[in-house]
N, C-alpha and C positions, 0 to 999 in steps of 0.2 A: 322387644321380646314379650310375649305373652306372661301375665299375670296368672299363675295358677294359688291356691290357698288351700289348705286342708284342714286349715285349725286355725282358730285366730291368734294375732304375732304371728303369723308363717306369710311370707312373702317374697318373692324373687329381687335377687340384686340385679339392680340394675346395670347396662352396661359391660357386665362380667358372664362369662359364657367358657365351660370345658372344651376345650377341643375332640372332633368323635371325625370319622373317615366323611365323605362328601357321600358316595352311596357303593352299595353292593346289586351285582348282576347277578341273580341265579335262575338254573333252571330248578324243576321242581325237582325233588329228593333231594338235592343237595343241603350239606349243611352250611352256617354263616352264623359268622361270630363280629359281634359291638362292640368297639373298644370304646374307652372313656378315659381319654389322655387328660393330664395335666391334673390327676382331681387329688394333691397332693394337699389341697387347701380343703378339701371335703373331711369333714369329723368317719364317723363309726360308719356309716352304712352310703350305699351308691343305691339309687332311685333308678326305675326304667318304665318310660311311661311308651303307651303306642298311640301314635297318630295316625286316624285315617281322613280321604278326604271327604269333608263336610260331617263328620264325628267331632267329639268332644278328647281330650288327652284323655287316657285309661290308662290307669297303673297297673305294672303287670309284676313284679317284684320288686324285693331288696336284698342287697348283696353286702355279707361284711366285706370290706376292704380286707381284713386281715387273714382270713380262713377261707373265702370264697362261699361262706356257707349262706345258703340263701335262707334266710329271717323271718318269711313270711312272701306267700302266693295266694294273692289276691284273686276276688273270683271274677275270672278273667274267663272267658268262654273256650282259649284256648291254654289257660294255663300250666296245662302237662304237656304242650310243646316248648317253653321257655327253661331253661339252667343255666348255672354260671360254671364257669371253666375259667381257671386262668391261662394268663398267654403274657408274658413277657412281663411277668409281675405286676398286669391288673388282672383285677377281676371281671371277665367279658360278662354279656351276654350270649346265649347262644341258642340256634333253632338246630335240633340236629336232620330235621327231614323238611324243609321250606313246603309249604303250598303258596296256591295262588293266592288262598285267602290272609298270606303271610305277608302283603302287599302292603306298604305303607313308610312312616319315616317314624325313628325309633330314637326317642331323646333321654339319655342320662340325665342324671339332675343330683344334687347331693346339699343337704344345708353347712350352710355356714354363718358361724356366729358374728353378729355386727355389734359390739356393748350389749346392749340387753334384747336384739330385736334378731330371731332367729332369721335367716333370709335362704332361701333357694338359690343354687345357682345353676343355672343349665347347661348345656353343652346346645353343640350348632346342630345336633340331629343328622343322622343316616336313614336317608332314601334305600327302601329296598324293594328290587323292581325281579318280580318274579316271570321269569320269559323265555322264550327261546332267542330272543335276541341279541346280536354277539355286540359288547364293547368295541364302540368307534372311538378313539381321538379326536380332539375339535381340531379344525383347522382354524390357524390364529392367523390375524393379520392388523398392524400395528401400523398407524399413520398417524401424520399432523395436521390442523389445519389452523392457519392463525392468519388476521386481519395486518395489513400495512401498518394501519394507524392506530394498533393494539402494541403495545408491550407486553403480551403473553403468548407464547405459544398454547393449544389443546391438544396433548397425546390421546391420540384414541386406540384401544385396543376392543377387537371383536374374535368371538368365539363361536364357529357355527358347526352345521354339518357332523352333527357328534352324537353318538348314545354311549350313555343315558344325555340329558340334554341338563344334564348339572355339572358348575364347575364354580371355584375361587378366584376368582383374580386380585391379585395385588401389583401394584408398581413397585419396583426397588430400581435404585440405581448403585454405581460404584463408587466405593471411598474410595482414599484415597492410595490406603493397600490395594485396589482391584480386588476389594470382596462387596457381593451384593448383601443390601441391606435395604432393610423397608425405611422408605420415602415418607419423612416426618411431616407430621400433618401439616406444622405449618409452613412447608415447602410449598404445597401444593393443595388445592379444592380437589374429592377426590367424588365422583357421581358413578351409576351405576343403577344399568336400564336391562331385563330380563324380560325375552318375550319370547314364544315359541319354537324352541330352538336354537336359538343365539342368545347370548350374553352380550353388553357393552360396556366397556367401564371407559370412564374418563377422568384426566388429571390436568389442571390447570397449571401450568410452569412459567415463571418467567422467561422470558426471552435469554437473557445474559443467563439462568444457568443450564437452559436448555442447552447451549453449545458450549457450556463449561465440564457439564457432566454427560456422562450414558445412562439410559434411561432405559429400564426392563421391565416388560410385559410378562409377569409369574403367573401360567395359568395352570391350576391344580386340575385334576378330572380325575376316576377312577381306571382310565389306560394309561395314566401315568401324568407328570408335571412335564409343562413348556415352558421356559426362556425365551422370549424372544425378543433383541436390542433395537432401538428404537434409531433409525441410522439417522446421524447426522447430515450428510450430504446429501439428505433426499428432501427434494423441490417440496414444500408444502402446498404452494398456492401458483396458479401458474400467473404468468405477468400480463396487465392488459394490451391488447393489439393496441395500435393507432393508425387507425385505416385512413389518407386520405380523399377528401370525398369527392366526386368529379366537381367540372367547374363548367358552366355555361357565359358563352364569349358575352351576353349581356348584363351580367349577376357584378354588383360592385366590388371593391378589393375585399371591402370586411368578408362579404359571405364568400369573396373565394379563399380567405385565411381560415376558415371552418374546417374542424376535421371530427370526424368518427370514432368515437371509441366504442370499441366492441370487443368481449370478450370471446378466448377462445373458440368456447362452444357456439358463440353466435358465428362467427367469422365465418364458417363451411356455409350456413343458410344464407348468410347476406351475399356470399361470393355466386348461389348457385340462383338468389335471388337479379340478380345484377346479369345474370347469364342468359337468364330465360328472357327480359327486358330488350339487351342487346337483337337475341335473336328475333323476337316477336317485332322491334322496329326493320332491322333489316328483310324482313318478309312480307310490310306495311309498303319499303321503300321499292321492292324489287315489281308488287303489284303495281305502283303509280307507276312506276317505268314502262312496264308490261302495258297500261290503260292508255299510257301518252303513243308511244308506238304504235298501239292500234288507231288512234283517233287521228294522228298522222299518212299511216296507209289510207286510210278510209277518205281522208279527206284528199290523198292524190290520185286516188281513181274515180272521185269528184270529176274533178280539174281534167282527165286523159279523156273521160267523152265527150267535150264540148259543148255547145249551147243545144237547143235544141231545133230543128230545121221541120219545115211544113212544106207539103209536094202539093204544089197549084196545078188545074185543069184547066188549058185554053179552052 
């Protein structure tokens, strides 16, 4: 998390962060309002800073908790676009007429006291993407891939083909009620890779409770949240061929007890390799045939005219 400071003793807690929506879609006129869940641990006032990219955070108000009444409006370039409104007993932020230039991600923040050392704590920040472009759902697709001689399985789940091209993922699996719950840390190593587009998260599980438990891929986005269970009975890794390999009638017994191991992927080239071989000898053998045949004709019409004869003149 970013360190911000505005006074000395003021510094962000580390680790700790409000929960806020993942982003908002708008076109322009439209209105759009920030929540800032969970800030039930935040004193008197909620902080709302704007992030743009390659800018610095800019404060844009502060909001009491209790009245909604906003405290002070910072000079902020757009500052008579921004008010608070409540919505379900917090206090939001809100833009009642969005522009393009209203482009960016929007982070609550609120202090809270640690013993004597005032700290910040933020929220995850809302993306708002000002557009004509319509909300996509990601489409998710959740697999495994795990080594023989590994005791771990890797659940991998991926998120692509989506706008806006932000989302959450979390793992949870089922207790033993059949209710999902988030996958304790020390169940599993949990990674998580974000490029253009797609998301990947990954979870390292043991093998034993990989097929003990069901294991869910939680993927949040602003068209809505996916589930989706991690199937047991589907093949992770496929198994290797064992091709035996020709044998030539002079090669000893060792080299003709040699065999081939090729994996799937290779098997279709080595088969269409072995094809082309085949046929290039039999069109090697059909020519000598063809060349012995002629040199045989040739050589019996030799042979059908005879020696050769000289006519004498008495």
């Amino acid at each position: 998390m970013s360190v911000l400071k505005e006074q000395s003793g003021i510094v962000s807690v580390a680790g700790q962060k409000l929960d806020q929506e993942i982003s908002w879609t708008k076109t322009q006129g439209q209105a759009v309002s920030f929540s800032c869940k969970d800030n039930d641990q935040c004193t008197t006032f909620v902080y709302w800073y704007q992030k743009k990219e390659g800018e610095p955070f800019t404060l844009i108000l502060d909001i009491q908790k209790g009245n909604c009444a906003v405290d002070a409006s910072y000079n902020h370039p757009q500052k008579n676009d921004f008010s608070a409104t409540r919505m379900n007993n917090n206090c939001d932020l809100k833009i009642q007429s969005v522009k393009v230039s209203h482009s960016a991600t929007y982070y609550c923040a609120c202090y809270k006291g640690i013993f004597t050392v005032y700290g910040y704590v933020f929220g995850s920040g809302t993306r708002l993407f000002v557009t004509d472009n319509t909300v996509r759902k990601p489409k998710v697709t959740v697999y495994s891939e795990s080594n023989p001689e590994s005791n771990v399985n890797t659940l991998i789940c991926l998120a692509g083909d989506m706008f806006p091209d932000l989302v959450k993922i979390s793992w949870k699996m089922e207790d033993e009620n059949g209710r999902a719950v988030e996958v304790p840390k020390a169940e599993g190593e949990q990674l998580e890779q974000r490029e253009e587009g797609e998301t990947t998260s990954m979870i390292i599980i043991d093998k034993e409770k990989m097929y003990r438990n069901k294991y869910i891929c939680s993927v949040e986005h602003e068209g809505g949240p996916q589930d989706v269970y991690m199937l047991k009975d589907k093949p992770t890794e496929a198994p290797p061929t064992t091709v035996a390999a020709p044998t030539c009638p002079f090669r000893n017994d060792t080299q003709q007890s040699q065999t081939l191991h090729l994996t799937d992927d290779s098997f279709p080239s080595t088969f269409s390799l072995n094809l082309a071989s085949v046929v290039y000898t039999v069109m090697i053998v059909k020519s000598m045939v063809y060349c012995c045949g002629l040199s045989i004709l040739l050589h019996h019409r030799r042979l059908g005219r005879g020696p050769s004869t000289c006519r004498h003149i008495y």
